[in-house]
C-alpha positions as CSV (number, residue, x, y, z in Angstrom):
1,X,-135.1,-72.8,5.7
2,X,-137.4,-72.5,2.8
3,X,-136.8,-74.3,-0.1
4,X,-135.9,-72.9,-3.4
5,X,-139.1,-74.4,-5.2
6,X,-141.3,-72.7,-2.2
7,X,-140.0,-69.4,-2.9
8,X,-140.8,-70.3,-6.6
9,X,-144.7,-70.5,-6.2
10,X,-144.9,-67.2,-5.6
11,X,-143.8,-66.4,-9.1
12,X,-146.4,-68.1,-11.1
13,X,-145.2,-67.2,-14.5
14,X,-141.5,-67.8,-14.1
15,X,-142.9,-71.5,-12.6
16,X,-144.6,-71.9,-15.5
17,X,-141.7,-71.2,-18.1
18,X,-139.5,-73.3,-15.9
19,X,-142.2,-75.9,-16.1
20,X,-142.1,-76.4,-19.7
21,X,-138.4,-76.5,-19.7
22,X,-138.4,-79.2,-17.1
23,X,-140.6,-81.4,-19.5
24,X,-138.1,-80.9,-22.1
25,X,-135.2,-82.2,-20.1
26,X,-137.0,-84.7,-18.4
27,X,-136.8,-86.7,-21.7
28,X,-132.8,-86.3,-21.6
29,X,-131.7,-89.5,-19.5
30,X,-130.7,-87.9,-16.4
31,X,-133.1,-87.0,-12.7
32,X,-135.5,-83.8,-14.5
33,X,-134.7,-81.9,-11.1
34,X,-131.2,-81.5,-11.9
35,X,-132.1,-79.4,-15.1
36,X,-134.9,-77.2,-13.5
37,X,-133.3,-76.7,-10.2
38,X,-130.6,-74.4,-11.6
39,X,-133.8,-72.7,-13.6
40,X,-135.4,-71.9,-10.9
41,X,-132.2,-70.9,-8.4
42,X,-131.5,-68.3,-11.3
43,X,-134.8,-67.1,-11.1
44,X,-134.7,-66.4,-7.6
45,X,-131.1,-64.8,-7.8
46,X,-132.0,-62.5,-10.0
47,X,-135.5,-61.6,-8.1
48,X,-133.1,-60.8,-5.0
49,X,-130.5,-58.9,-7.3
50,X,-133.3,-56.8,-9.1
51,X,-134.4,-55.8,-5.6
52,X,-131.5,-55.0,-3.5
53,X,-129.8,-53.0,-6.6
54,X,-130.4,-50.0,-4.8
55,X,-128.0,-50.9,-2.0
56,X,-124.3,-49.5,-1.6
57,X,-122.4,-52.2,-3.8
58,X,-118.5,-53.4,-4.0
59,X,-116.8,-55.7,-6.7
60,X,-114.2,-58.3,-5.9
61,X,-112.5,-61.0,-8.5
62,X,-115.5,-63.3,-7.6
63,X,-117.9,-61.6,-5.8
64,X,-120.5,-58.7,-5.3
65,X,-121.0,-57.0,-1.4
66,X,-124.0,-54.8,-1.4
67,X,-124.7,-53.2,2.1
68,X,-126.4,-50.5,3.6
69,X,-124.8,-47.0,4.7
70,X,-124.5,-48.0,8.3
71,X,-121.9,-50.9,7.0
72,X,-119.7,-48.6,4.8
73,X,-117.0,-49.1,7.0
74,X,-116.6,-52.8,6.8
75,X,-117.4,-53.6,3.4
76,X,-114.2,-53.7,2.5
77,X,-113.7,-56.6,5.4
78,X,-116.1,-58.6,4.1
79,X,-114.7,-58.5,0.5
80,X,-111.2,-59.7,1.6
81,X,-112.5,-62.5,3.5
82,X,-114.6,-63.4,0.8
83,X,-111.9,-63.3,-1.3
84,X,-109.9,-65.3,1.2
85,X,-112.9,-68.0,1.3
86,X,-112.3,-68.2,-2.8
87,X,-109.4,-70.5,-2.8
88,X,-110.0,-72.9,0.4
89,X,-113.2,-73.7,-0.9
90,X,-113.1,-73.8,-4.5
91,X,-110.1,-76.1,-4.0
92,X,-111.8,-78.0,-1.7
93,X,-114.6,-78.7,-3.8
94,X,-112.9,-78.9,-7.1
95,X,-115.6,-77.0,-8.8
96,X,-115.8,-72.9,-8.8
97,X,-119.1,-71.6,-10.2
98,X,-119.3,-69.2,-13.2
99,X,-119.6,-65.5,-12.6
100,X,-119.3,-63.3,-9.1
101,X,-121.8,-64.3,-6.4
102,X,-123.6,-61.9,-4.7
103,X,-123.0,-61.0,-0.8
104,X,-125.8,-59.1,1.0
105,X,-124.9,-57.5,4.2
106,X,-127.4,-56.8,6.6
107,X,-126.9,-54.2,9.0
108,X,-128.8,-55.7,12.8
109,X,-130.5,-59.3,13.5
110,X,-134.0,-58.2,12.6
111,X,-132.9,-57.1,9.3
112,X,-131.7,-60.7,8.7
113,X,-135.0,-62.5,9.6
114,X,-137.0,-60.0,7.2
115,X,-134.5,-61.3,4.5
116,X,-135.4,-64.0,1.7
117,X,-135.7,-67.4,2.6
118,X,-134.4,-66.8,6.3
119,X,-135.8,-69.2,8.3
120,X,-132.5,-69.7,10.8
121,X,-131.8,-69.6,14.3
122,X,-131.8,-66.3,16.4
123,X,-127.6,-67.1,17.1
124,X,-126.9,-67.5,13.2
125,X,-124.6,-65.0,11.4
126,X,-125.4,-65.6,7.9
127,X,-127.2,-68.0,5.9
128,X,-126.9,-69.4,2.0
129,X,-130.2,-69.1,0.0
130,X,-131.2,-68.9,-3.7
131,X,-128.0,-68.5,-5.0
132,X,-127.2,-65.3,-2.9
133,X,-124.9,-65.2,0.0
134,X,-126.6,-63.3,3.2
135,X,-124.7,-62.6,6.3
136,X,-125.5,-60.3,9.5
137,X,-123.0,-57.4,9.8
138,X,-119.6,-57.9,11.8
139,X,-120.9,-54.6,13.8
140,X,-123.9,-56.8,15.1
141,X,-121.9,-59.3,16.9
142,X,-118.1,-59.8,16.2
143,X,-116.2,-58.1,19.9
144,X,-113.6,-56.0,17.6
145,X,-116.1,-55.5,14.5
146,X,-112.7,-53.9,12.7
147,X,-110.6,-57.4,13.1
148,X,-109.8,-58.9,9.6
149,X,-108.3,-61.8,11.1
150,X,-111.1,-62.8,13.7
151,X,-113.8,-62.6,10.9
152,X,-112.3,-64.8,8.9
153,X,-111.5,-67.2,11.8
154,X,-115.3,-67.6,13.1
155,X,-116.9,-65.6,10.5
156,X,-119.7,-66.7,8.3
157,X,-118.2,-66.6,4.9
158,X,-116.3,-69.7,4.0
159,X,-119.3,-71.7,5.5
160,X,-121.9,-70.4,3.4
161,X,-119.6,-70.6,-0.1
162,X,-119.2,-73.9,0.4
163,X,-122.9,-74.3,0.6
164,X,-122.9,-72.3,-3.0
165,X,-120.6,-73.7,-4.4
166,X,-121.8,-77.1,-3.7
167,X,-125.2,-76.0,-4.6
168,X,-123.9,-75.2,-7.6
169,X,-121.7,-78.2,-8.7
170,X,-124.2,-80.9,-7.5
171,X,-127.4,-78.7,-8.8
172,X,-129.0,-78.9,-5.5
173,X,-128.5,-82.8,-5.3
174,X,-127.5,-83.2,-1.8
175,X,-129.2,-83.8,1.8
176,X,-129.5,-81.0,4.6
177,X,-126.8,-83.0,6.7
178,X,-124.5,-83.2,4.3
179,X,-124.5,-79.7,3.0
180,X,-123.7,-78.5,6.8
181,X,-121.0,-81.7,7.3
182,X,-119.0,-80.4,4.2
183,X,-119.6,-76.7,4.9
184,X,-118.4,-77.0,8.6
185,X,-115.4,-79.7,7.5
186,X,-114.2,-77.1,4.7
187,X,-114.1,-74.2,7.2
188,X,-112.5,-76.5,10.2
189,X,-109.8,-77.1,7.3
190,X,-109.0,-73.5,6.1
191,X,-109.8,-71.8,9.5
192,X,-109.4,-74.3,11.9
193,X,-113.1,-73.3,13.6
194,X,-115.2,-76.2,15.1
195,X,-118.2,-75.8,16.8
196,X,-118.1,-77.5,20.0
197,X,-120.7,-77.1,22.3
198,X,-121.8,-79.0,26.0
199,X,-124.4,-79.7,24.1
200,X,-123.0,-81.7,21.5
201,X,-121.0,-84.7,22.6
202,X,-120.6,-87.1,20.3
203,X,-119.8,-89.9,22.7
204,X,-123.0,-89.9,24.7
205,X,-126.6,-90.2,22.4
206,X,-126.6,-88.9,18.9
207,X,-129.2,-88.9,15.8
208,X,-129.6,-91.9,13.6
209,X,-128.9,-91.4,10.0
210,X,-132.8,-91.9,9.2
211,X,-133.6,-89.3,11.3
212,X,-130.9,-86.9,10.0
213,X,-131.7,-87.8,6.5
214,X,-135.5,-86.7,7.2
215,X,-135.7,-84.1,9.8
216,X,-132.8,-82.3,10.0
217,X,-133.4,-79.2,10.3
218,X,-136.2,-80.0,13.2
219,X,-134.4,-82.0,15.6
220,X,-134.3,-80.3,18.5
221,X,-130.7,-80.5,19.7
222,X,-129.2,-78.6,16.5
223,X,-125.8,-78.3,17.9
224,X,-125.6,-82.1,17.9
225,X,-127.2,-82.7,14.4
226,X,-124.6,-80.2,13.2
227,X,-121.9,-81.8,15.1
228,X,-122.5,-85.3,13.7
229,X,-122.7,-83.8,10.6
230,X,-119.6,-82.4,10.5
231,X,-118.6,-86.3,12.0
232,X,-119.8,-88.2,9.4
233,X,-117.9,-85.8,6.3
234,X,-114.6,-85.8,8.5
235,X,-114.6,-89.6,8.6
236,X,-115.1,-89.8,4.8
237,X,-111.6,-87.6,4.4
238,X,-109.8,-88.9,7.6
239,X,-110.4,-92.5,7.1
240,X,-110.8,-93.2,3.2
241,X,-108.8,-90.0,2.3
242,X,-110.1,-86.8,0.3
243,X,-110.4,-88.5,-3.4
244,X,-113.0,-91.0,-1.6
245,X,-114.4,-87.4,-0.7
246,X,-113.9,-86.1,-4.1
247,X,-115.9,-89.5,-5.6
248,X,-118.8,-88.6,-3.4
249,X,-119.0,-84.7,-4.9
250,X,-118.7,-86.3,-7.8
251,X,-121.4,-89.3,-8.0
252,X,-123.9,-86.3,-5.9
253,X,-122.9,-84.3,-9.1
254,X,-124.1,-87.1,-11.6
255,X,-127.0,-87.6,-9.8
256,X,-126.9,-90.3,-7.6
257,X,-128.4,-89.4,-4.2
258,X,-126.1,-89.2,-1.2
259,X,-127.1,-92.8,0.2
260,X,-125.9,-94.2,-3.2
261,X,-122.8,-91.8,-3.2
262,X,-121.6,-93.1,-0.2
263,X,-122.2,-96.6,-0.4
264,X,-120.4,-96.6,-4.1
265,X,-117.3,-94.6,-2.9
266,X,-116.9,-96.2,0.4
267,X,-118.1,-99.6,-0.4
268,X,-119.9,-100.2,2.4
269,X,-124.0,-100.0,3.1
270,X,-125.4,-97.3,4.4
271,X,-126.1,-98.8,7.6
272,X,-122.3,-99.6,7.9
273,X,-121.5,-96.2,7.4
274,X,-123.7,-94.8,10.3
275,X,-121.7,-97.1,12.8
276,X,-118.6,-97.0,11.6
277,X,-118.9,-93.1,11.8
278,X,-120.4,-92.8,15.3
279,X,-117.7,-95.4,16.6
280,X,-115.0,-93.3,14.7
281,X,-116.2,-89.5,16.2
282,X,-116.4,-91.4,19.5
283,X,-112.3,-91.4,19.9
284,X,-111.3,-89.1,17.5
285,X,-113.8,-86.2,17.2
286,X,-113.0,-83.3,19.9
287,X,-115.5,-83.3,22.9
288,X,-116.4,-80.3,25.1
289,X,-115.3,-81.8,28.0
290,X,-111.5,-81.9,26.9
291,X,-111.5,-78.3,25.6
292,X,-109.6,-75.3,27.9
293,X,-112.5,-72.8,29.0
């Protein structure tokens, strides 16, 4: 997907205003990217806002869903399960951000990949970008599009908040795997949802950390890279417990970067931390093969 400093370039101006500000706050004692980011994520928010304005819209306690006619009749789905992401995730996470975030619902699959910053996978059903949340219409793939309960179950939403919200909290100071770990664990603890695929066994080959940390999003087996993901945040919580997790949002949040969070909170190397999570998701993680079909 395309960063949020990619999308930037194409608004030369803005860049250039953000530019100057950056300079500024590089000479406060703290990484300068965690003062522009949240510049330049604004920017783009309120590019994407300014131009779907003319869209159908509905107001939650947290949130703004702006759709298209053809998804009148589940807007009102969307906004209670957004609404029912709220809590999970903002608890989860410690940390809720300022304001209502904007959902755009898009009404088939090649409306999605026209959408900004899309860059996913022809399967996905929504996808977290420049502040704005931006999911594929129930209609366009859930079997009862009118079931409240199923949506919230397998549906996009409480994934892709915890992407904003730790977007938000961390000002973009995190690494693709560990973004999708903690989006995937929040939702396997609110909702229960894992995905396990054939594909993905985490007890035969898997990724190394350098090659997650570098190329995550091209690896070619993403169900696996997704699934050790998920692996290495679940061992953080399972094994050290969830204020070990909370001490990793929160170094990520000061700035350190995630190699340093983990080694600090878990006081163990980095190197350490890859085994001890591949031999841990080896017995404990659920594989395909023990699943009911």
């Amino acid at each position: 997907m395309r960063s949020i400093m990619q999308m930037a370039s194409s608004n030369i101006p803005v860049v250039v205003s953000l530019i100057v500000a950056g300079l500024f706050f590089s000479m406060i004692p703290i990484r300068p990217q965690l003062w522009l980011y949240p510049l330049v994520r604004q920017a783009v928010a309120l590019k994407i806002d300014y131009q779907t304005q003319d869209m159908l819209a509905k107001e939650t306690p947290h949130f703004i869903i702006r759709y298209t006619p053809a998804d009148s009749d589940t807007a009102d789905m969307v906004a209670t399960a957004a609404e029912a992401a709220y809590t999970p995730v903002t608890t989860a996470l410690a940390y809720a951000p300022k304001g209502k975030s904007l959902i755009l619902i898009y009404p088939d699959r090649q409306a999605m990949k026209s959408a900004y910053g899309w860059e996913g996978g022809a399967n996905a059903m929504g996808f977290y970008w420049g502040g704005v949340i931006q999911i594929l219409s129930p209609k366009a793939w859930l079997e009862n599009s009118q079931s409240l309960e199923q949506f919230i179950a397998v549906g996009p939403l409480t994934h892709e908040y915890t992407h904003l919200v730790l977007d938000h909290m961390t000002r973009g100071n995190y690494s693709r795997w560990f973004t999708e770990g903690l989006a995937q664990y929040v939702e396997y603890k609110a909702n229960g949802y894992e995905w396990v695929t054939a594909d993905n066994n985490l007890a035969e080959k898997v990724y190394s950390i350098k090659e997650m940390d570098e190329r995550f999003d091209e690896l070619p087996n993403q169900a696996l890279a997704y699934r050790q993901s998920l692996a290495a945040v679940r061992y953080i919580a399972d094994v050290h417990g969830d204020a070990k997790l909370a001490q990793v949002l929160a170094y990520l949040a000061s700035g350190k970067k995630v190699e340093t969070a983990l080694e600090k909170s878990l006081d163990m190397d980095y190197a350490t931390y890859e085994t001890m999570v591949t031999l841990w998701a080896k017995g404990n993680m659920k594989q395909y093969s023990k699943i009911a079909n």
